[in-house]
PDB file of N, CA, C and O in Angstrom:
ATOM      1  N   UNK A   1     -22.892  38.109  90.947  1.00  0.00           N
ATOM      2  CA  UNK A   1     -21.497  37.770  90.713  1.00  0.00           C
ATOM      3  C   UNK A   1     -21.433  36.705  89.619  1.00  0.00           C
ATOM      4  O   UNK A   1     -21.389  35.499  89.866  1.00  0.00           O
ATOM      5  N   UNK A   2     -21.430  37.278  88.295  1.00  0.00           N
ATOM      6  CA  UNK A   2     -21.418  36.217  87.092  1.00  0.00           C
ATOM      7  C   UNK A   2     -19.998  36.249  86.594  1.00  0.00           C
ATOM      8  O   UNK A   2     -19.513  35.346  85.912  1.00  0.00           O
ATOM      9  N   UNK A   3     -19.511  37.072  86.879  1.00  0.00           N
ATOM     10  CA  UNK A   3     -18.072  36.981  86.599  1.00  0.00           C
ATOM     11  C   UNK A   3     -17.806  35.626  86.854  1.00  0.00           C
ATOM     12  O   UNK A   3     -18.425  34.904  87.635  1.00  0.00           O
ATOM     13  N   UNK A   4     -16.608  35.248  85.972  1.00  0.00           N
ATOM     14  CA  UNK A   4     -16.054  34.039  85.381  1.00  0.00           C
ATOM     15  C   UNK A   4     -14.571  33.780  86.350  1.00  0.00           C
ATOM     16  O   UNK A   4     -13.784  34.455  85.686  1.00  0.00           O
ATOM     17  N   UNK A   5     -13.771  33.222  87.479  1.00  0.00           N
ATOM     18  CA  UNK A   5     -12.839  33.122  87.639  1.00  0.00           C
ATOM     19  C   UNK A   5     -11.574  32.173  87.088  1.00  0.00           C
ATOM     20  O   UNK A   5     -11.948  31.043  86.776  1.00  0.00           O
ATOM     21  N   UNK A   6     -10.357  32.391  86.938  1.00  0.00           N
ATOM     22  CA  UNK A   6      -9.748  31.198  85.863  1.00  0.00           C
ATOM     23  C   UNK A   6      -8.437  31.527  86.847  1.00  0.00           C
ATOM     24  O   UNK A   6      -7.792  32.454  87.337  1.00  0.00           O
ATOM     25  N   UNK A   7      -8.534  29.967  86.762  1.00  0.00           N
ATOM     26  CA  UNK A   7      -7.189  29.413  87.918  1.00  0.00           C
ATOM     27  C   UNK A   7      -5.697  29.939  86.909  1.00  0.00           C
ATOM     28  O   UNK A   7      -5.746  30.534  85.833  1.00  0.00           O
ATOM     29  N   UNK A   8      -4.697  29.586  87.508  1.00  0.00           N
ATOM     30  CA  UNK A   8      -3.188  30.547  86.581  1.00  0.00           C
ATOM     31  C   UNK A   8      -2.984  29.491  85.686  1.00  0.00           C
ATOM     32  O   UNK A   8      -2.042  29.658  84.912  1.00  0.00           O
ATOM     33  N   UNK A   9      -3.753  28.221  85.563  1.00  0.00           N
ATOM     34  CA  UNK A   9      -3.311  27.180  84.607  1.00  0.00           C
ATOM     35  C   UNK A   9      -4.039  27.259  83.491  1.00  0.00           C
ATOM     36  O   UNK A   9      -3.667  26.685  82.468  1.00  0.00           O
ATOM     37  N   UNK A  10      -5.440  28.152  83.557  1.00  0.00           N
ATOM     38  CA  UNK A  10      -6.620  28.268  82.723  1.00  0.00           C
ATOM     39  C   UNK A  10      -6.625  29.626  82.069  1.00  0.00           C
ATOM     40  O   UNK A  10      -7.166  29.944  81.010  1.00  0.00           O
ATOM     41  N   UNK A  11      -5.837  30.453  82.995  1.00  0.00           N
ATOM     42  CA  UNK A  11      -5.369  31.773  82.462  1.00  0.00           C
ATOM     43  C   UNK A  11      -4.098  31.760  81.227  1.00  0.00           C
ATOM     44  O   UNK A  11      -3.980  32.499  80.250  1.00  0.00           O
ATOM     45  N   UNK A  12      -2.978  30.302  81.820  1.00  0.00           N
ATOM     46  CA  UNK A  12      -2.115  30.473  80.704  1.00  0.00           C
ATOM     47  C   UNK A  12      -2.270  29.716  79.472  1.00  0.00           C
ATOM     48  O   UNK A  12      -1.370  29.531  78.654  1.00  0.00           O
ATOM     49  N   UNK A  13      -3.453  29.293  79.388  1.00  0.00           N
ATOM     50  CA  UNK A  13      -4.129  28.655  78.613  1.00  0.00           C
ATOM     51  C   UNK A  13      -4.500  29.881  77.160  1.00  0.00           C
ATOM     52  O   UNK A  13      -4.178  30.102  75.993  1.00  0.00           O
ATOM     53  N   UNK A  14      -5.230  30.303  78.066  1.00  0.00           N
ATOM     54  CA  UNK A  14      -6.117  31.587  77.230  1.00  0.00           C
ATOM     55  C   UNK A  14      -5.197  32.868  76.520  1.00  0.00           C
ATOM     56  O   UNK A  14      -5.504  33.559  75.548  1.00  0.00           O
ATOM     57  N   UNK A  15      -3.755  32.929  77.512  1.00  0.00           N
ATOM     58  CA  UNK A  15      -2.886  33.302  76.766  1.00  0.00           C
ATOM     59  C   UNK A  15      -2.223  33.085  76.043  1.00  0.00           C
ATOM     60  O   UNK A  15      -1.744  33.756  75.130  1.00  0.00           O
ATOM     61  N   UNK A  16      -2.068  31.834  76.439  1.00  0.00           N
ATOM     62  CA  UNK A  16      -1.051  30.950  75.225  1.00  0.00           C
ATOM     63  C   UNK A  16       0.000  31.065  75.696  1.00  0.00           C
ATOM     64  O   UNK A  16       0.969  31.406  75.016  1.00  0.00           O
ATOM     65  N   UNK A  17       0.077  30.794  77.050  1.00  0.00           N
ATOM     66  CA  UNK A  17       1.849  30.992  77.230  1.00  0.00           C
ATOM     67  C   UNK A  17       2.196  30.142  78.666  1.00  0.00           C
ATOM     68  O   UNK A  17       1.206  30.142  79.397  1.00  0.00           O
ATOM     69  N   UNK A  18       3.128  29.560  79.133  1.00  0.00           N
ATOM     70  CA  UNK A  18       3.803  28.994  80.035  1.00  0.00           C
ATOM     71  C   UNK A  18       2.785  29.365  81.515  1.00  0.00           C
ATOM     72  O   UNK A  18       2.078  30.372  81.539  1.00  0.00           O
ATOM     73  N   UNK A  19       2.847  28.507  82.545  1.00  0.00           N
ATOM     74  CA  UNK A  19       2.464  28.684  83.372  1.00  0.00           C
ATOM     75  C   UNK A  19       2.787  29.892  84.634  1.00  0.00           C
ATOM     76  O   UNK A  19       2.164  30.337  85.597  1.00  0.00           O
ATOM     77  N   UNK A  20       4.609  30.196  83.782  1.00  0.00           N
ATOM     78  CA  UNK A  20       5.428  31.141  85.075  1.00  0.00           C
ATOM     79  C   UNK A  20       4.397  32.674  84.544  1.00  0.00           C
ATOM     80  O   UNK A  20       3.758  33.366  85.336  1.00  0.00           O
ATOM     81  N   UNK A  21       4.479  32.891  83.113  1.00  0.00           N
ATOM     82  CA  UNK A  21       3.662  33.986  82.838  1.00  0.00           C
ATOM     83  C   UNK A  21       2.372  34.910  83.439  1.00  0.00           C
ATOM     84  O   UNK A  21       2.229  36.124  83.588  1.00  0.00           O
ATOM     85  N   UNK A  22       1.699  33.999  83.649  1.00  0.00           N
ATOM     86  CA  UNK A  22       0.657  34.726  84.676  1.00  0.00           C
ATOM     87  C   UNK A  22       0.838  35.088  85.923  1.00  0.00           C
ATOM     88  O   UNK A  22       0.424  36.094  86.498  1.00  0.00           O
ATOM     89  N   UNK A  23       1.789  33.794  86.504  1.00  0.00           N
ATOM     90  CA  UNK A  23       1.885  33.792  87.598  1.00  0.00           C
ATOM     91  C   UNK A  23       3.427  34.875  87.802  1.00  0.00           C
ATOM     92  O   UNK A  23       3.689  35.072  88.988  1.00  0.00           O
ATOM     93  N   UNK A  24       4.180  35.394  87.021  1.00  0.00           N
ATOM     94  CA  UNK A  24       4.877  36.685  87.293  1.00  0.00           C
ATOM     95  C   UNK A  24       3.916  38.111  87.140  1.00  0.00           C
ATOM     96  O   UNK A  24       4.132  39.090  87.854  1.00  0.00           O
ATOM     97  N   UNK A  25       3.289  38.095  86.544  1.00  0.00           N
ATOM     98  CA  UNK A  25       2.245  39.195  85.907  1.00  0.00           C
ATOM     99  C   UNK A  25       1.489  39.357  87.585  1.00  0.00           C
ATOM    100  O   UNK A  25       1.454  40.424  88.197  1.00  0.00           O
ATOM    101  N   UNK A  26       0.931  38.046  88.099  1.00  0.00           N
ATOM    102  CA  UNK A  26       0.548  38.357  89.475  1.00  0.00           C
ATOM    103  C   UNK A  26       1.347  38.546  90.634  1.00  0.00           C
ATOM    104  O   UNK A  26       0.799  39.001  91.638  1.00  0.00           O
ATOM    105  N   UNK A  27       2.709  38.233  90.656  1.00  0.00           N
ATOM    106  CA  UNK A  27       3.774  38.496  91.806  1.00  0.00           C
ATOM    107  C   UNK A  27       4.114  39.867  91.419  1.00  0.00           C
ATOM    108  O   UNK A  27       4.442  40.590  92.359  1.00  0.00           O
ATOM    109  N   UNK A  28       4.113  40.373  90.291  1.00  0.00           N
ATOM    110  CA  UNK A  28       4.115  41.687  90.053  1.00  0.00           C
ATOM    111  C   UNK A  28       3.543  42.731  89.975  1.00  0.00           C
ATOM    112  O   UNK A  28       4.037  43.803  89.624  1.00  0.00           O
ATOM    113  N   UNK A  29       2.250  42.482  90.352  1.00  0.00           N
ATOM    114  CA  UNK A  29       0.719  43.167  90.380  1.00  0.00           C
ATOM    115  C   UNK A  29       0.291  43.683  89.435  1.00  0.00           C
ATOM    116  O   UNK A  29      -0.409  44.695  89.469  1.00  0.00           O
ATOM    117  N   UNK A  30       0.781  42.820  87.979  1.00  0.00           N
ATOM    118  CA  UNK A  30       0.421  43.906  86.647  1.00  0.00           C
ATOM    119  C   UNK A  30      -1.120  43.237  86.296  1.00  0.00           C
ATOM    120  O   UNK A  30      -1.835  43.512  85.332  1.00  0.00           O
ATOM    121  N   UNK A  31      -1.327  42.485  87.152  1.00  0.00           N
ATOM    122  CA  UNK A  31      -3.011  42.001  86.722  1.00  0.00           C
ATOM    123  C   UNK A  31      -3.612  41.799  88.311  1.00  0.00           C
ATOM    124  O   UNK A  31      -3.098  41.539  89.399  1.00  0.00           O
ATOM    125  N   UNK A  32      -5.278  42.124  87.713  1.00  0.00           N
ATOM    126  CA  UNK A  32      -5.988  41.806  89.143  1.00  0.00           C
ATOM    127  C   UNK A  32      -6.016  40.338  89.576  1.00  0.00           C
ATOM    128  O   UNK A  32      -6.033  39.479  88.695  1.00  0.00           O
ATOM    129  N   UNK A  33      -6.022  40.053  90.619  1.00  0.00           N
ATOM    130  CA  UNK A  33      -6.154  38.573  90.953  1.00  0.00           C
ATOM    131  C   UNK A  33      -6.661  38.563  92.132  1.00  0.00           C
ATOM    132  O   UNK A  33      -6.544  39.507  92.914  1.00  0.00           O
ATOM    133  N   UNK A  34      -7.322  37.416  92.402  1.00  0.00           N
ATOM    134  CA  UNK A  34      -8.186  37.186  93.941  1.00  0.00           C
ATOM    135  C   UNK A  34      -7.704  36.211  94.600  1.00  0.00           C
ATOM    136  O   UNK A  34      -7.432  35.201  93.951  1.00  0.00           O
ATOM    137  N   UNK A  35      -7.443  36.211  96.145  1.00  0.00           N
ATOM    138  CA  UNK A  35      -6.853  34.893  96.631  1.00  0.00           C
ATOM    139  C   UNK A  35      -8.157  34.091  97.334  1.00  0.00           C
ATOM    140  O   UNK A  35      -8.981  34.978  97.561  1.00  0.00           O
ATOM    141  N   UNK A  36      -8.587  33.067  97.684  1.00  0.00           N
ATOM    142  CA  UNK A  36      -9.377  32.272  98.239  1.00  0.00           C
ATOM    143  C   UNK A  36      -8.815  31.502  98.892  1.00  0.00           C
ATOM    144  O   UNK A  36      -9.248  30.412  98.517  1.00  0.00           O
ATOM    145  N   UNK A  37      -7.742  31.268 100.045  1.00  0.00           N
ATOM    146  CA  UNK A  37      -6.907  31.011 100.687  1.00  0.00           C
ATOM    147  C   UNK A  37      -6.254  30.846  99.910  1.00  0.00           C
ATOM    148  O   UNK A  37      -6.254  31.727  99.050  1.00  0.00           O
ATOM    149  N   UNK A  38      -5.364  29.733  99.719  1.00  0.00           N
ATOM    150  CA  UNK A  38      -4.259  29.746  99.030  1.00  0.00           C
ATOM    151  C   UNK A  38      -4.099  29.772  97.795  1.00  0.00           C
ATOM    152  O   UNK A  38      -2.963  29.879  97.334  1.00  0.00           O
ATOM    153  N   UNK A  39      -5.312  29.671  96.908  1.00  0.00           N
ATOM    154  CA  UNK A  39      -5.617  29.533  95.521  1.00  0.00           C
ATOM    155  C   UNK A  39      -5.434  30.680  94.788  1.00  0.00           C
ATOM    156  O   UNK A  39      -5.931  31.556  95.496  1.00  0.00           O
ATOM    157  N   UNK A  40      -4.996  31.212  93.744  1.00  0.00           N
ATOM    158  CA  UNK A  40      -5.330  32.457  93.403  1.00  0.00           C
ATOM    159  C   UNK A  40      -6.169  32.185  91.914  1.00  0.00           C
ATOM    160  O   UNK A  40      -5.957  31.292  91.094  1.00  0.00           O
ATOM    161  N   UNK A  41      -7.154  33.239  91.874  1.00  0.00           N
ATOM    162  CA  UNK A  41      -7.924  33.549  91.013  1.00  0.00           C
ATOM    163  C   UNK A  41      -7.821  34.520  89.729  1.00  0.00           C
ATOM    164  O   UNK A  41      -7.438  35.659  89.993  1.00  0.00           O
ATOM    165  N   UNK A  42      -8.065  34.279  88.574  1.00  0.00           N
ATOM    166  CA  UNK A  42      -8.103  35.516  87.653  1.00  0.00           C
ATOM    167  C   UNK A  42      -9.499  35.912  87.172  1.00  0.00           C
ATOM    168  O   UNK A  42     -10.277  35.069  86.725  1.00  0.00           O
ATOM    169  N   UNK A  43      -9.835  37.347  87.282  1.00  0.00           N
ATOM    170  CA  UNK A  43     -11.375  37.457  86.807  1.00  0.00           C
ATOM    171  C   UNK A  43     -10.625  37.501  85.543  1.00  0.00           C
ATOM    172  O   UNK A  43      -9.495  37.924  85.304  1.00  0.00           O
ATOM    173  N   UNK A  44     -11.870  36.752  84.494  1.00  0.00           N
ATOM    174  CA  UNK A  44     -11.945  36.786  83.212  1.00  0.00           C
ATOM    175  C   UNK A  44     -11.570  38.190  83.007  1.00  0.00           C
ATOM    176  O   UNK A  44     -10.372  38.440  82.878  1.00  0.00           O
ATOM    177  N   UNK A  45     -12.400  39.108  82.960  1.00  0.00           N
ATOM    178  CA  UNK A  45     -12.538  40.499  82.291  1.00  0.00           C
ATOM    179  C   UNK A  45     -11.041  41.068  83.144  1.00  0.00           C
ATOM    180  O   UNK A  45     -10.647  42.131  82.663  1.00  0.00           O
ATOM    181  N   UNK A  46     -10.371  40.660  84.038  1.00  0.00           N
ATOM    182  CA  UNK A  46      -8.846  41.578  84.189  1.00  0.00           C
ATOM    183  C   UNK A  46      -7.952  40.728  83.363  1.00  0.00           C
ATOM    184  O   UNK A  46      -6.745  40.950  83.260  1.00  0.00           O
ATOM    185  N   UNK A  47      -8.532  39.809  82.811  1.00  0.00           N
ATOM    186  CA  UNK A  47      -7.268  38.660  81.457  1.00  0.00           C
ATOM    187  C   UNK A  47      -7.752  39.832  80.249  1.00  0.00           C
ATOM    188  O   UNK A  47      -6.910  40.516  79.666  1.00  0.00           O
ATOM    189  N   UNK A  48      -9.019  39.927  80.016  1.00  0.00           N
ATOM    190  CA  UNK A  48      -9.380  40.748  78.798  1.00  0.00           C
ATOM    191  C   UNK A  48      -9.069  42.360  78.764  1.00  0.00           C
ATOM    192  O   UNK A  48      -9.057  42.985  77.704  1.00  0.00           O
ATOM    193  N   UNK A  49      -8.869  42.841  79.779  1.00  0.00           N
ATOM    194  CA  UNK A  49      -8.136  44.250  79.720  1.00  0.00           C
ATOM    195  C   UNK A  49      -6.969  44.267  79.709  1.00  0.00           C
ATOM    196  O   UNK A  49      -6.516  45.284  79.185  1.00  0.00           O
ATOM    197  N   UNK A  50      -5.898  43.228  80.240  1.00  0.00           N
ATOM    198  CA  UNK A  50      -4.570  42.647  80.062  1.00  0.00           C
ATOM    199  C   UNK A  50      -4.177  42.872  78.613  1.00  0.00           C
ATOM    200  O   UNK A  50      -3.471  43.773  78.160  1.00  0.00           O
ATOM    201  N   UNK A  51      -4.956  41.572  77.784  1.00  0.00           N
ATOM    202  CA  UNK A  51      -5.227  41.732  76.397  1.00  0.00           C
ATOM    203  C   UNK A  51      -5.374  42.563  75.796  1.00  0.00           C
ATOM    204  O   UNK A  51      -4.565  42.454  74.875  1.00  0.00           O
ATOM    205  N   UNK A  52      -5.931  43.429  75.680  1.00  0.00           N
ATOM    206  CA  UNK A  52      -6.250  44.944  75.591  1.00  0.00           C
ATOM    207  C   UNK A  52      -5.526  45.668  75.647  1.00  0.00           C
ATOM    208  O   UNK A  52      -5.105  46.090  74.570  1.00  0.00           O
ATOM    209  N   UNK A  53      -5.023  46.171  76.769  1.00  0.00           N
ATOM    210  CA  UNK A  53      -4.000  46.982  77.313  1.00  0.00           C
ATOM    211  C   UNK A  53      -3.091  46.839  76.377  1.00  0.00           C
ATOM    212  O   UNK A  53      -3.122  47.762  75.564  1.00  0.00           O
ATOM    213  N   UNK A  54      -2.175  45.920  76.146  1.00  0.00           N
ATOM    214  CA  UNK A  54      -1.009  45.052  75.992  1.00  0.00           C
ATOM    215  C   UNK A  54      -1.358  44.785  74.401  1.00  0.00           C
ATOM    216  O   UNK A  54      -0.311  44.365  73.907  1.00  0.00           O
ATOM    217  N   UNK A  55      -2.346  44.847  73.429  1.00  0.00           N
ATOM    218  CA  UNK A  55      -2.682  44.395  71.881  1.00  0.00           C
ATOM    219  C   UNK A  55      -1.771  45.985  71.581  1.00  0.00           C
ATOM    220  O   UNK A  55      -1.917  47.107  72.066  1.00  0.00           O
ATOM    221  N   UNK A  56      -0.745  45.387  70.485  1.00  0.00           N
ATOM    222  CA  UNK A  56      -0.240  46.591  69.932  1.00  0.00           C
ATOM    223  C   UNK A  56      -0.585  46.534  68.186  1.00  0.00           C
ATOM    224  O   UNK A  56      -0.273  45.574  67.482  1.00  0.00           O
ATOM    225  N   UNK A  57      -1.194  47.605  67.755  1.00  0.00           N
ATOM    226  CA  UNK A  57      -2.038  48.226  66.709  1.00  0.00           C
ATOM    227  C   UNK A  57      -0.854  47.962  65.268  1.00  0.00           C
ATOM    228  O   UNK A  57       0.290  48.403  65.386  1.00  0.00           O
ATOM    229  N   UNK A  58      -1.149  47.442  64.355  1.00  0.00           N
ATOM    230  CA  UNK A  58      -0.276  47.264  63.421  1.00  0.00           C
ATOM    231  C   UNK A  58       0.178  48.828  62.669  1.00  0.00           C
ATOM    232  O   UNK A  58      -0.881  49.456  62.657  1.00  0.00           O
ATOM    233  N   UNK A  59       0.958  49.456  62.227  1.00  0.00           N
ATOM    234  CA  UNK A  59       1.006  50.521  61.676  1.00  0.00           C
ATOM    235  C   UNK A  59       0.814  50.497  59.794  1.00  0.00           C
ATOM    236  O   UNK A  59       1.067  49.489  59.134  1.00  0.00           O
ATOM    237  N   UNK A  60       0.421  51.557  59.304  1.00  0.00           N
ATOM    238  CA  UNK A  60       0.340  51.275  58.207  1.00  0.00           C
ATOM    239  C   UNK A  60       1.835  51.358  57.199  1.00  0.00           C
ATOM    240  O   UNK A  60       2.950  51.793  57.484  1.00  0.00           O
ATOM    241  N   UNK A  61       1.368  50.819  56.090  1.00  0.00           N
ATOM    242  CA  UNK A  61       2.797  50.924  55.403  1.00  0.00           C
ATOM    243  C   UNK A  61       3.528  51.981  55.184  1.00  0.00           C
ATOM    244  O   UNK A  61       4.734  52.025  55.426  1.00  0.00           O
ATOM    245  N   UNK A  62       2.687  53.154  54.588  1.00  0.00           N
ATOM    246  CA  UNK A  62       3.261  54.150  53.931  1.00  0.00           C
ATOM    247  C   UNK A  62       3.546  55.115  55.487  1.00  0.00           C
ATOM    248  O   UNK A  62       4.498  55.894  55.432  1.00  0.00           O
ATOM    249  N   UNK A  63       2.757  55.059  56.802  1.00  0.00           N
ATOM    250  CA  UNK A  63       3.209  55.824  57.719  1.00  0.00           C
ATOM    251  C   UNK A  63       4.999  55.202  58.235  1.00  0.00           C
ATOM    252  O   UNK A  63       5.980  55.879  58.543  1.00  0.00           O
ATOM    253  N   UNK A  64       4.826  53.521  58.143  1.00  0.00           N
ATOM    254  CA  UNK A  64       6.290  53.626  58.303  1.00  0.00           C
ATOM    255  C   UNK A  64       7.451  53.542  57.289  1.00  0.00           C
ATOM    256  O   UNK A  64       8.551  53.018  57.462  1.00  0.00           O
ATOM    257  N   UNK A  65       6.895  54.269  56.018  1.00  0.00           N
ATOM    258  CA  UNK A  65       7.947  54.497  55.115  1.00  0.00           C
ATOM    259  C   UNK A  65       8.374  55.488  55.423  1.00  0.00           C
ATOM    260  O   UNK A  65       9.601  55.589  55.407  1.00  0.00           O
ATOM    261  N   UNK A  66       7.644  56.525  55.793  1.00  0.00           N
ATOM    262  CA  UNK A  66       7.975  57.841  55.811  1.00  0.00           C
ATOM    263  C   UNK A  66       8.411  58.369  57.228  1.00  0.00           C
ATOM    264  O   UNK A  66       8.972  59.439  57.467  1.00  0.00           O
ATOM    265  N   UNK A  67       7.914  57.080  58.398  1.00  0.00           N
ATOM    266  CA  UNK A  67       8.883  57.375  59.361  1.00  0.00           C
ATOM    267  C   UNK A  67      10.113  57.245  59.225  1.00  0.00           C
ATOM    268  O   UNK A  67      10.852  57.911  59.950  1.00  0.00           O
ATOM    269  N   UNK A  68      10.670  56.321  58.226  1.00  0.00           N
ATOM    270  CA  UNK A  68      12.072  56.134  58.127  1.00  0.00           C
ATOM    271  C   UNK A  68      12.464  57.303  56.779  1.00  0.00           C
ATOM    272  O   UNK A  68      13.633  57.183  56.410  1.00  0.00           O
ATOM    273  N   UNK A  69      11.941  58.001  56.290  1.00  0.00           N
ATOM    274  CA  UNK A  69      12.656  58.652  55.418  1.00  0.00           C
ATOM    275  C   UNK A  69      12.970  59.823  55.859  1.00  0.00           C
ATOM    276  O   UNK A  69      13.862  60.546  55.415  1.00  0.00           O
ATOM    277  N   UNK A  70      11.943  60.134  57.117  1.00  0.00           N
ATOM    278  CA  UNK A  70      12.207  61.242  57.919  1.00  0.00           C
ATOM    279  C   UNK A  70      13.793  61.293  58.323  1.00  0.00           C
ATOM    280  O   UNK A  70      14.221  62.204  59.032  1.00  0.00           O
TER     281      UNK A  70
END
């Protein structure tokens, strides 16, 4: 068990975003999380498929010229 766990303050760290952020993402079950009584946990690697999941791909220029000329 080398997996890495990151508390919701260390998670919104790594995202870069507010503390409510993770912690809606986990009341909402859109990420894995572990409880240890009352604590909750984030495995590293379910922040990095989050990331992943969720990275949206830049498009190229000329594909969205021609989406709009369509």
């Amino acid at each position: 068990m080398d997996e890495r766990y990151l508390s919701v303050d260390q998670a919104a760290e790594v995202l870069g975003t507010s503390v409510r952020f993770p912690r809606r993402l986990i009341e909402e079950r859109r990420i894995t999380y572990v409880k240890v009584g009352r604590h909750v946990r984030i495995p590293e690697s379910a922040l990095r498929e989050f990331i992943a999941a969720n990275t949206v791909q830049p498009r190229r220029r000329g594909s969205v010229l021609r989406a709009v000329a369509a």
